[in-house]
N, C-alpha and C positions, 0 to 999 in steps of 0.2 A: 504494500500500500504506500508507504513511504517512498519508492523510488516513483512515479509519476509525478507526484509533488517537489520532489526534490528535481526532475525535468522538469517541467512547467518553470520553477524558478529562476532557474539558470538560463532557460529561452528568454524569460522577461530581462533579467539581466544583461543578457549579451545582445536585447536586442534593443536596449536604452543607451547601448555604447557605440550605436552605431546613428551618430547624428554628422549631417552635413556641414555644419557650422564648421566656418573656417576661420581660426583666430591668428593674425599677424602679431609675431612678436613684437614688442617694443622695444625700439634700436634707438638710443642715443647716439649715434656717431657724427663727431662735427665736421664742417663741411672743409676745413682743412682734410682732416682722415680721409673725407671723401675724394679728394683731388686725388692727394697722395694715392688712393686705391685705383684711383683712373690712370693714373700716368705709369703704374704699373701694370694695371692691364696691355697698356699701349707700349709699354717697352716689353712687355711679351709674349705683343702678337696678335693677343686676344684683341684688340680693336685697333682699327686702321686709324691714321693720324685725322683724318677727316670724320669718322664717328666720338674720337676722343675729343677736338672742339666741339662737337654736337653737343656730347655731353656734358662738357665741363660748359658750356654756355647753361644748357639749363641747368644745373647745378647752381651755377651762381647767381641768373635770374631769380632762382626760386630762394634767395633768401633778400631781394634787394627790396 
């Protein structure tokens, strides 16, 4: 008798763990850090000299 119940529970359980909500960590990083993180992107590779202005443009818009 007790193992039904004990299923039952564990469906309800496992199926309250499955929510869509998506939560963005909270990043403190300043926009110095941020440069510096782009300009090493760009010095390896990872982005062409022409998306690294892109970036670092709105970068810096976005705090003026």
């Amino acid at each position: 008798m007790m193992k039904p119940i004990v299923f039952v529970l564990a469906c309800c359980l496992l199926a309250a763990c499955s929510s869509t909500e998506v939560v963005a960590p909270t990043m403190n990083v300043s926009v110095g850090q941020q440069l510096i993180d782009l300009k090493k992107a760009k010095d390896s590779g990872a982005l062409s000299a022409k998306e690294w202005e892109q970036q670092k443009k709105i970068l810096i818009d976005s705090v003026r």
